[in-house]
C-alpha positions as semicolon CSV with decimal commas, in nm:
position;residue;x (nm);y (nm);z (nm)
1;X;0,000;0,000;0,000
2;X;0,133;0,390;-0,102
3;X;0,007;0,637;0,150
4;X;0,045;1,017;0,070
5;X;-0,062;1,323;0,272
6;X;-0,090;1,654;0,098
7;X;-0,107;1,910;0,430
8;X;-0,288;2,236;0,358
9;X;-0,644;2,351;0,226
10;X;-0,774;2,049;-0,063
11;X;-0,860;2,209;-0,358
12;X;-1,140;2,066;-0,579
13;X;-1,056;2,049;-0,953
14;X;-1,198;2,356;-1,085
15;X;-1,418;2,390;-1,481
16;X;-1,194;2,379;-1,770
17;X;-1,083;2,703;-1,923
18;X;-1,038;2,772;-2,270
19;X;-0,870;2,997;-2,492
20;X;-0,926;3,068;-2,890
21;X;-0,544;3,080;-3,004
22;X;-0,577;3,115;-3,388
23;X;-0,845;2,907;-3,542
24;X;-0,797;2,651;-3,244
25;X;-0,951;2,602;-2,926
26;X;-0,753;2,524;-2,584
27;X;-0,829;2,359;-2,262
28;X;-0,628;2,444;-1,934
29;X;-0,687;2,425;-1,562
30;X;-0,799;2,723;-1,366
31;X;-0,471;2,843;-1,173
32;X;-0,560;2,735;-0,787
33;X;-0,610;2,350;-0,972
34;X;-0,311;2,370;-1,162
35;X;-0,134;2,515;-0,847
36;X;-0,308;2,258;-0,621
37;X;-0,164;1,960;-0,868
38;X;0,164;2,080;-0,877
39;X;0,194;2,063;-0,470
40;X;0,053;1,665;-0,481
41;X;0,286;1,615;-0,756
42;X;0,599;1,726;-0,501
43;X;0,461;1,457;-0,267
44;X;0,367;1,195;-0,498
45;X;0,726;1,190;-0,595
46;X;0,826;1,140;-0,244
47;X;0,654;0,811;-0,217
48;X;0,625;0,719;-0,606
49;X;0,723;0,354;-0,653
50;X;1,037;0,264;-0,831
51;X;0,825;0,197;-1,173
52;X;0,462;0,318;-1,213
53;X;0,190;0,064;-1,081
54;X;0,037;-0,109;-1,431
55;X;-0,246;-0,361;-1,188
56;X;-0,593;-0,289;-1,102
57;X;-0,606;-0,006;-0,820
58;X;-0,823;0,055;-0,504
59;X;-0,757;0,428;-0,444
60;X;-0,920;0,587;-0,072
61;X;-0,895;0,952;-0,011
62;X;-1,009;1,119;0,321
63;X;-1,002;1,504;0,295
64;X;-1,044;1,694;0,576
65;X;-1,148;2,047;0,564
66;X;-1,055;2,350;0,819
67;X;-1,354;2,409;1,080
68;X;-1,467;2,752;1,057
69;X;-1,328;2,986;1,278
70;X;-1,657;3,160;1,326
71;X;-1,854;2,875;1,490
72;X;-1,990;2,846;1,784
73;X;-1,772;2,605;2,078
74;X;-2,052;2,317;2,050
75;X;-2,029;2,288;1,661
76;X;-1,671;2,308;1,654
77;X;-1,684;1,992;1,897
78;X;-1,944;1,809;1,674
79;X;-1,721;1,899;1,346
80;X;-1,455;1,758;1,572
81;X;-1,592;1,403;1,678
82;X;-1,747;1,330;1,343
83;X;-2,088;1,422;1,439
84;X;-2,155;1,736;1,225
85;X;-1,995;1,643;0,853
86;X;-1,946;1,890;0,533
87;X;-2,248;1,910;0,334
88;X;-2,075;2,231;0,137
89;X;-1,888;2,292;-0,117
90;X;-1,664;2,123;-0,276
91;X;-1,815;1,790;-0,407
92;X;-1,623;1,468;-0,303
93;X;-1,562;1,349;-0,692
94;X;-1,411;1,699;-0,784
95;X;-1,189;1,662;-0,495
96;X;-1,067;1,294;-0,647
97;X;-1,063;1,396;-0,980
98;X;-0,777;1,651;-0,923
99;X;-0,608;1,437;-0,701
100;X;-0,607;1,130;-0,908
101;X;-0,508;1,334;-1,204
102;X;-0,194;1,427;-1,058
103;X;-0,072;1,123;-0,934
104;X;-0,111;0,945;-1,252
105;X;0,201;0,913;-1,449
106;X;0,401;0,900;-1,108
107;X;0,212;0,626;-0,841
108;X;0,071;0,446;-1,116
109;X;0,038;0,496;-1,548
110;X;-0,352;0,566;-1,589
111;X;-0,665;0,647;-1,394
112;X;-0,828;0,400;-1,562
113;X;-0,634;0,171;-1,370
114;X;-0,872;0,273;-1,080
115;X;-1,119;-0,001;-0,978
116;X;-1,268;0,065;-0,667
117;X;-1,236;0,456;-0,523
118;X;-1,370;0,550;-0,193
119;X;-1,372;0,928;-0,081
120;X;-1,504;1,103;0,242
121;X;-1,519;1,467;0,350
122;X;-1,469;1,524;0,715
123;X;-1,399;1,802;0,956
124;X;-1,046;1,861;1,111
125;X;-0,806;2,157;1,244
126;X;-0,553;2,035;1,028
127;X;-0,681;2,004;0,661
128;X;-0,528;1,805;0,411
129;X;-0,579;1,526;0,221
130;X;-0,496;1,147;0,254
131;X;-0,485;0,935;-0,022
132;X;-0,428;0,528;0,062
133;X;-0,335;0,327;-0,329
134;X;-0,398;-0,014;-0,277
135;X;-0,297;-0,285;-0,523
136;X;-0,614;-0,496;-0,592
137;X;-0,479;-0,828;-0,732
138;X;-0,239;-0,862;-0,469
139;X;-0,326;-1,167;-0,323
């Protein structure tokens, strides 16, 4: 199993921009995904495997967002213990999407390698993001 923590604020992947260069049309990430990407990418590499993973994948990612500083002591203590979840913005598979996109081509070759994905939102005073890449046909 590859475990990776990305400490700070998660960003969602953002809409895809585009541009009209010439006749042609181009695609690019708003800047906070591209930036977000670019800080997993520094960690993937610290735990990448020697050679990208080619087997079926179980990916889990838990990202925890900051508690508001502006609520009360009793919600802060239910965001806390688990009792009082995010039902706000961002959505869980926008979260995963930009994460899996940057890891692939360092932990493992293609998303599509991806089986079985699990992803939670939770509350925490230290946000970030774990991400847990199991191999699925290891017996």
């Amino acid at each position: 199993m590859i475990e990776l923590i990305i400490p700070g604020i998660v960003v969602a992947q953002g809409r895809p921009r585009f541009a009209r260069r010439g006749g042609f049309v181009q695609t690019y990430d708003p800047p906070k995904s591209k930036e977000y990407k670019e800080l997993i990418k520094t960690y993937a590499h610290k735990v990448k495997p020697k050679e990208p993973l080619t087997q079926a994948l179980s990916i889990e990612i838990d990202v925890y967002r900051e508690i508001p500083k502006s609520w009360s002591k009793k919600k802060k203590e239910d965001a806390t213990n688990g009792t009082l979840l995010p039902t706000v913005k961002s959505d869980v598979d926008n979260y995963a999407k930009g994460i899996m996109d940057a890891i692939s081509g360092i932990i493992y070759e293609d998303d599509k390698q991806v089986c079985e994905l699990k992803v939670t939102k939770k509350y925490s005073n230290d946000p970030r993001a774990e991400v847990k890449i199991r191999n699925l046909e290891e017996k």
